[in-house]
C-alpha positions as CSV (number, residue, x, y, z in Angstrom):
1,X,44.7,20.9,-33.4
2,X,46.5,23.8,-34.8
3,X,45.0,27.1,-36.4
4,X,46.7,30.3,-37.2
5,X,44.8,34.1,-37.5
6,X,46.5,37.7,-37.8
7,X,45.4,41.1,-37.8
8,X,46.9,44.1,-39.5
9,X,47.1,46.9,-37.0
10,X,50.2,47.7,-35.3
11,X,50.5,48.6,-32.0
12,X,52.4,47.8,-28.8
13,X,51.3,45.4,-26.8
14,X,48.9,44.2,-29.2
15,X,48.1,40.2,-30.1
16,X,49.3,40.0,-33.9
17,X,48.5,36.2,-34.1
18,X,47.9,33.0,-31.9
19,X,48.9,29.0,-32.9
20,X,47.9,26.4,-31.0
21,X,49.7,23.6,-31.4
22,X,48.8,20.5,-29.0
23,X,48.9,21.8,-25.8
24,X,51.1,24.8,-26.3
25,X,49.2,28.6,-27.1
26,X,51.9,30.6,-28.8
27,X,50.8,34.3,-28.6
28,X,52.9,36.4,-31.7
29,X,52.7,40.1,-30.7
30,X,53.1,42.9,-33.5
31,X,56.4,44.4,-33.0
32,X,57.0,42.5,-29.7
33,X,57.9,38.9,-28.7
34,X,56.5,35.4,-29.4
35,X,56.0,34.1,-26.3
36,X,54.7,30.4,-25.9
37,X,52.6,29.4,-23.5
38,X,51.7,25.6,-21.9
39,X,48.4,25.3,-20.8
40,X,48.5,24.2,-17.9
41,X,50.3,28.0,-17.4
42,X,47.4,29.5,-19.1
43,X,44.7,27.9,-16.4
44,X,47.0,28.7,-13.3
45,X,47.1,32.3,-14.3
46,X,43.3,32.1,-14.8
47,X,42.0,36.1,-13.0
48,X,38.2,35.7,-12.7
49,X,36.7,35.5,-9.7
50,X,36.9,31.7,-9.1
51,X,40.4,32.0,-9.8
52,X,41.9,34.8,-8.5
53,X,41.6,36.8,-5.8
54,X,41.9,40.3,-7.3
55,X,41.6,42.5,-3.6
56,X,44.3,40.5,-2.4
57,X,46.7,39.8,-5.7
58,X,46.4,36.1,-4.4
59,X,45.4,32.7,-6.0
60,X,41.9,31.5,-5.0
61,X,42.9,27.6,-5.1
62,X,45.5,25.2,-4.4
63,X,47.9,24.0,-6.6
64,X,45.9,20.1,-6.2
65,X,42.8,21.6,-7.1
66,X,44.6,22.7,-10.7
67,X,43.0,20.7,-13.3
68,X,44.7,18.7,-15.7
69,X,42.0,20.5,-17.9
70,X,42.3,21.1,-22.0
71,X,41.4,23.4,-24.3
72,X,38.3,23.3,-26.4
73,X,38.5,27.2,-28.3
74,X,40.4,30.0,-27.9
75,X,39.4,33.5,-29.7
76,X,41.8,36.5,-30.0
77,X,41.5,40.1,-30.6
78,X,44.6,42.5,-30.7
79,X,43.7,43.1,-26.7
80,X,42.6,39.9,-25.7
81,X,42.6,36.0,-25.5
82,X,39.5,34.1,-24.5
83,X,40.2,30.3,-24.0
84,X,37.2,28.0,-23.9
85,X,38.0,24.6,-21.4
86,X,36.4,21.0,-21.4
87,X,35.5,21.3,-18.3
88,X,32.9,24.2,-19.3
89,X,35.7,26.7,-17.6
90,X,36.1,30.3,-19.6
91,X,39.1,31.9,-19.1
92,X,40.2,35.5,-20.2
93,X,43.8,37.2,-21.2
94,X,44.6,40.9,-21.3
95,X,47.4,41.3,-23.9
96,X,48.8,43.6,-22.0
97,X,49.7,40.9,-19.3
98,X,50.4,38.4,-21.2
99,X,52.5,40.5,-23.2
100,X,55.4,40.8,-19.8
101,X,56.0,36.5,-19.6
102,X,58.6,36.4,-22.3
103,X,61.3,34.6,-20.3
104,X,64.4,36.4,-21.3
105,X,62.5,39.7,-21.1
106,X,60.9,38.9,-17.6
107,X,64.3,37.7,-16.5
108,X,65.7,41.1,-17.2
109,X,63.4,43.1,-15.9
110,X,64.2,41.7,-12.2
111,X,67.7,41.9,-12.5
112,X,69.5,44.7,-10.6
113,X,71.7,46.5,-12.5
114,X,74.2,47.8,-10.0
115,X,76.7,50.8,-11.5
116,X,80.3,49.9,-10.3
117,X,82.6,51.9,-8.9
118,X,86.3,52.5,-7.3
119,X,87.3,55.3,-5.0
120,X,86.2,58.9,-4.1
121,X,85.5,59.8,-8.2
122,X,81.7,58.5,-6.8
123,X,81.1,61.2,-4.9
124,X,79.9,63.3,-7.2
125,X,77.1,60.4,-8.4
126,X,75.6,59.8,-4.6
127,X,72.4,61.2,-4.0
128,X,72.3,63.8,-1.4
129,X,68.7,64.2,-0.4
130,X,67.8,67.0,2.6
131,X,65.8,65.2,5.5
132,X,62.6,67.1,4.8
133,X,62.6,66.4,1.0
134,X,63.1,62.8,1.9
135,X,60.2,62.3,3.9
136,X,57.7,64.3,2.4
137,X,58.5,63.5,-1.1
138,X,58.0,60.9,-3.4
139,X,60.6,61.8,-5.9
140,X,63.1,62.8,-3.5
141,X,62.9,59.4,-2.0
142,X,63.3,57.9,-5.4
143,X,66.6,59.9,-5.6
144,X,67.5,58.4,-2.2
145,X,66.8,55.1,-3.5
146,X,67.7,54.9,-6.8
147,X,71.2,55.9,-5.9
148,X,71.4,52.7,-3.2
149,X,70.1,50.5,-6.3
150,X,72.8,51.9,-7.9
151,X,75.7,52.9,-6.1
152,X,74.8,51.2,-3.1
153,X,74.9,54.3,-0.9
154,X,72.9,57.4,-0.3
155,X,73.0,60.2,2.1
156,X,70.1,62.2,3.9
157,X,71.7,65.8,5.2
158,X,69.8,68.2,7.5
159,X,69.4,65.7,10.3
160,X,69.1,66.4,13.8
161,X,72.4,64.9,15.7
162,X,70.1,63.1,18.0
163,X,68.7,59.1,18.4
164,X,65.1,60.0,17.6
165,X,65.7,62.1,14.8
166,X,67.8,59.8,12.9
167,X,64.9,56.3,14.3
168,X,62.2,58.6,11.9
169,X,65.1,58.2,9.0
170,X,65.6,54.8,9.3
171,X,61.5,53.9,9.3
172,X,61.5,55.8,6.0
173,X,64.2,53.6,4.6
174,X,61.5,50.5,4.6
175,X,61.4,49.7,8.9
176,X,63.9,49.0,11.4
177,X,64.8,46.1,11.6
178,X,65.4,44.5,15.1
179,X,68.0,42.7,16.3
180,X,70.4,42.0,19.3
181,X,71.9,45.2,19.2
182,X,68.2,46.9,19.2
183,X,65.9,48.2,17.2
184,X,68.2,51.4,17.0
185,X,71.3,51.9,18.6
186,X,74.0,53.9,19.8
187,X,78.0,52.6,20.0
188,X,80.6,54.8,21.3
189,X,84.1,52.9,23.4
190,X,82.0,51.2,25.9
191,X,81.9,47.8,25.3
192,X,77.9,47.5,25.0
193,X,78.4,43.9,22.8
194,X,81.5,41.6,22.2
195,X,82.3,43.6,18.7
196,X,85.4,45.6,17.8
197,X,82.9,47.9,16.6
198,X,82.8,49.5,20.5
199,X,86.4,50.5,20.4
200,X,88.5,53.1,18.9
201,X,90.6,51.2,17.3
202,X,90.5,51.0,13.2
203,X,88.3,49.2,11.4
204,X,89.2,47.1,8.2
205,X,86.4,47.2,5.4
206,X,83.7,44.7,6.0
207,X,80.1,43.8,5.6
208,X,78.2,43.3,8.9
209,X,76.1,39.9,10.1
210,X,78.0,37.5,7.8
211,X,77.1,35.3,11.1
212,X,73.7,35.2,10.7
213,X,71.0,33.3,7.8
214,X,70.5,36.7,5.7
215,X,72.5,39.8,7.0
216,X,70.6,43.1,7.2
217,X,70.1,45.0,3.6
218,X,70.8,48.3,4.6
219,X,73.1,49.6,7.6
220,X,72.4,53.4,8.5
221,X,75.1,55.3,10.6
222,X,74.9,58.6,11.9
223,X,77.8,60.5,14.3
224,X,75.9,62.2,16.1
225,X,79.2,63.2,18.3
226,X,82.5,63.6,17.7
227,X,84.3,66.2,20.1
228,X,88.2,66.1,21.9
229,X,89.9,63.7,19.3
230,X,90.6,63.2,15.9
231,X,90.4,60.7,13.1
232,X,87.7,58.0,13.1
233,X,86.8,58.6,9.0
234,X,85.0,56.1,7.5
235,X,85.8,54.0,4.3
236,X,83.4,52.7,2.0
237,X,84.3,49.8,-0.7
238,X,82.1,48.4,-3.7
239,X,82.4,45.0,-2.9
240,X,81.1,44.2,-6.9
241,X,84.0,46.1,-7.9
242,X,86.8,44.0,-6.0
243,X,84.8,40.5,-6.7
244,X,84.7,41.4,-10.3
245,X,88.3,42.2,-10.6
246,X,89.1,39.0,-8.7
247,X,87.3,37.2,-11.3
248,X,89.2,38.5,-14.0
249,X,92.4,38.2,-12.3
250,X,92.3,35.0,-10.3
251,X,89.6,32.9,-11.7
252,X,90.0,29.9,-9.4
253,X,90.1,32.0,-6.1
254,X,86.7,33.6,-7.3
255,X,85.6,30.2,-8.5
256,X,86.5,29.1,-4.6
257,X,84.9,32.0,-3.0
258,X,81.5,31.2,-5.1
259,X,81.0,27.8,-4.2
260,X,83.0,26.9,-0.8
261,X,80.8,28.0,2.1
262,X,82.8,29.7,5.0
263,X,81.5,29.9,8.6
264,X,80.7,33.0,10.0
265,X,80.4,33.4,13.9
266,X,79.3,36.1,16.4
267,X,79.6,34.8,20.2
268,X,78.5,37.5,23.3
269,X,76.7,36.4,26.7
270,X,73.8,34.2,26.4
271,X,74.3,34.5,22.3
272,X,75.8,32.2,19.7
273,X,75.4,32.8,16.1
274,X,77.0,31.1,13.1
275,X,75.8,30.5,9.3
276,X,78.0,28.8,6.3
277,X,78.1,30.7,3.1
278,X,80.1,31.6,0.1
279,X,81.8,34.7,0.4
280,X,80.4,35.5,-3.3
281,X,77.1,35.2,-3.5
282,X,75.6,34.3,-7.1
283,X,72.2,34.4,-8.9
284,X,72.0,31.3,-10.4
285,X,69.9,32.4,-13.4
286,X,71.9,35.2,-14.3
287,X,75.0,34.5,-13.1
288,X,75.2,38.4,-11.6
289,X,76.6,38.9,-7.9
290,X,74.2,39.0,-5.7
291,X,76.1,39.6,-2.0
292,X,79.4,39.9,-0.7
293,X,80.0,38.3,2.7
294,X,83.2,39.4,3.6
295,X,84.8,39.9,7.3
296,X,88.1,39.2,9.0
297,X,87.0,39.7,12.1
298,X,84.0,37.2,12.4
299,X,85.6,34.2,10.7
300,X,84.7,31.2,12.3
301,X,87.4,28.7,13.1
302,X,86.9,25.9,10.7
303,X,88.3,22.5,9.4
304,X,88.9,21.7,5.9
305,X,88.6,18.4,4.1
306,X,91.7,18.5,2.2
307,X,94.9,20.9,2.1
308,X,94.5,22.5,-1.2
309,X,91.2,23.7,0.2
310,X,92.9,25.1,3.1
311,X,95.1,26.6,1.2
312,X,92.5,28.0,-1.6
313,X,90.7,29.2,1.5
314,X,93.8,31.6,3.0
315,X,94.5,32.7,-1.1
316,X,91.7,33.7,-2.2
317,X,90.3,35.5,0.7
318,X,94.2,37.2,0.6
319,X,93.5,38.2,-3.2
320,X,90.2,39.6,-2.8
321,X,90.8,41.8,0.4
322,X,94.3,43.1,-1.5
323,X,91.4,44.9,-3.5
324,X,89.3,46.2,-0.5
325,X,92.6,47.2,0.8
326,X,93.5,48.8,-1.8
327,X,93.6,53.2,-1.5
328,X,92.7,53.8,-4.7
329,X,89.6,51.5,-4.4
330,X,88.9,53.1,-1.2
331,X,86.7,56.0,-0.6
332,X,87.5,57.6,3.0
333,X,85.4,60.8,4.3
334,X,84.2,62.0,7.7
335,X,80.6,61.5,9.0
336,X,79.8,64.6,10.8
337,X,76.7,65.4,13.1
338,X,73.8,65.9,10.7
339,X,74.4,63.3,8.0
340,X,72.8,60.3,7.8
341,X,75.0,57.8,5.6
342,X,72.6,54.7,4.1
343,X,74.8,51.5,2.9
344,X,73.4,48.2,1.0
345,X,75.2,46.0,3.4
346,X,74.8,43.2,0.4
347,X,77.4,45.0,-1.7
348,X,79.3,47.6,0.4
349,X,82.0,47.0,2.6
350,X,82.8,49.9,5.1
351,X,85.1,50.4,7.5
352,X,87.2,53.6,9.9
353,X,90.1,54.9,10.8
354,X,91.1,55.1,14.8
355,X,90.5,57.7,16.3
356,X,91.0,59.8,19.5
357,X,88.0,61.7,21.8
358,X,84.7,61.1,22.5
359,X,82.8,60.0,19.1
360,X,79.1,58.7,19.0
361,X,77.5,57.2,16.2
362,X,73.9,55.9,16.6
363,X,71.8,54.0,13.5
364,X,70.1,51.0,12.5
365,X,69.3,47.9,10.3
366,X,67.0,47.8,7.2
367,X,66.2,44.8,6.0
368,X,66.7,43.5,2.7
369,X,63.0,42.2,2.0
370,X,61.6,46.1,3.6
371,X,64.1,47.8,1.9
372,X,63.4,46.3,-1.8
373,X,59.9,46.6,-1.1
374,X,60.1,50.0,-0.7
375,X,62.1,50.7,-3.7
376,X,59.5,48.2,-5.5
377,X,56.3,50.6,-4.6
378,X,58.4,53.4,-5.9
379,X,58.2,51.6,-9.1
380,X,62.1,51.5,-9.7
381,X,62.6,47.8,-9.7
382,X,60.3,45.0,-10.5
């Protein structure tokens, strides 16, 4: 079966013409795509009541009670499609939604589209959002996350230096997420957990939890403290940036780090943690970097298969740090009481300097999932 009818009008959005050709509904949109459409699509998508649960955004019915049902008619007006079935089912399109399921268009539309970036010449582009705006305003928190999206950093000043005032922050940011350091936390030289982190000695650029199944999304710090010493600036590090100049520069080390998966391990009293992945994180579809998982400190010791892996292993993870190493890549500034400082722990890589004196910093976890979400109701990703 296969019939062809157009209108005239042109507007967005709107049906132009429809061909049905076997079991395939091609939908031709004036001034817009031609997206095809298999049937069997067109009955899973099926929002009436039977269907569709429309106060919960949810499917009605499993995927085995989908029926291997055909179409009998189908009528179109520029704003709609009604399909008639053989099993006496009537099913109804919006254009509008139909309208967002061309595939290269859709694809798009969820990428992230991160701005990269080398040294301090981002300072200027970081959002800088006072505490009060933040939390009482929609925009402002756009601000706050639009410039994590990206940069993968923002900043909330006007803080108070203390635990409780900086916890509110972090629930704003999408929910703590808890984990064995806490739900929030506090680190100074005491040696609460078995991580370098509880010292004063300097810290090489990193991203935190490569050790455990997904690390958290965002890392918030705030130094609350910082009196009698000296030193302890932190360094930040677009982790895109260095993977995408590794890729241009050494090919096979990034084609290593992609695909080899490297243990990463975190061991304290009564815990053991360890996950295998690459360092460089891919999208499949889109071939776009997805999350860096780079540490020299929680590198698990590991066996290799063959000695040009080992040796590819100690390369390319040489190569990629020379450019998270690298000054001019580097952008180094003190946290001081009042500043809240809001990484994507996917993509940055921060670090410190040592330092001298009593110095408290106190934060939390975000996870990925909360923290997208967040940014998703704000209607700046899809």
């Amino acid at each position: 079966m296969e019939f062809s009818v157009g209108f005239n009008e042109n507007s967005a959005k709107k049906i132009e013409n429809v061909i049905f050709v076997e079991r395939t509904v091609r939908v031709n949109f004036e001034n817009g795509p031609s997206i095809p459409f298999e049937d069997c699509w067109l009955r899973d998508h099926c929002r009436c009541s039977q269907c569709y649960h429309a106060n919960t955004f949810q499917r009605a019915k499993h995927i085995l009670e989908l029926p291997d049902s055909k179409i009998l008619t189908l009528q179109f007006d520029k704003n709609s499609l009604t399909i008639e079935w053989d099993d006496k089912h009537t099913t109804e399109f919006k254009a509008d939604f139909l309208s967002q399921f061309d595939y290269k268009t859709w694809k798009n539309n969820r990428r992230l589209k991160p701005r990269l970036w080398r040294g301090c010449n981002v300072a200027d582009r970081i959002a800088k959002v006072h505490v009060d705006e933040f939390l009482d305003s929609d925009d402002s928190s756009k601000e706050v996350f639009q410039s994590l999206l990206d940069y993968g950093v923002a900043f909330i000043t006007g803080v108070q230096p203390s635990a409780e005032a900086t916890e509110t922050v972090c629930k704003a940011l999408g929910g703590i997420q808890h984990t064995i350091f806490g739900a929030t936390w506090e680190f100074t030289t005491v040696a609460d957990h078995a991580d370098t982190a509880y010292t004063n000695l300097p810290l090489a650029a990193h991203n935190d939890n490569i050790y455990w199944t997904e690390a958290a999304g965002l890392q918030i710090l705030h130094c609350i403290e910082h009196t009698n010493g000296t030193g302890g600036e932190t360094i930040l590090v677009d982790g895109f940036y260095g993977a995408t100049c590794l890729k241009e520069d050494h090919p096979e080390d990034y084609e290593f780090l992609t695909t080899y998966e490297i243990e990463g391990e975190y061991i304290e009293r009564r815990h053991h943690f360890t996950h295998s992945a690459p360092v460089i994180q891919i999208d499949k579809n889109t071939e776009d970097i997805k999350q860096i998982r780079f540490n020299v400190y929680d590198r698990s010791a590991m066996a290799f298969r063959s000695g040009r892996d080992c040796r590819l292993y100690y390369r390319s993870l040489k190569n990629l740090a020379r450019y998270y190493e690298n000054k001019e890549n580097q952008w180094i500034f003190k946290l001081v009481p009042g500043l809240v400082m809001v990484i994507d722990n996917f993509r940055l890589l921060h670090g410190r300097n040592g330092f001298t004196g009593r110095r408290v910093l106190c934060g939390a976890y975000v996870s990925r999932s909360d923290w997208l979400d967040k940014a998703r109701s704000l209607n700046l990703i899809q």
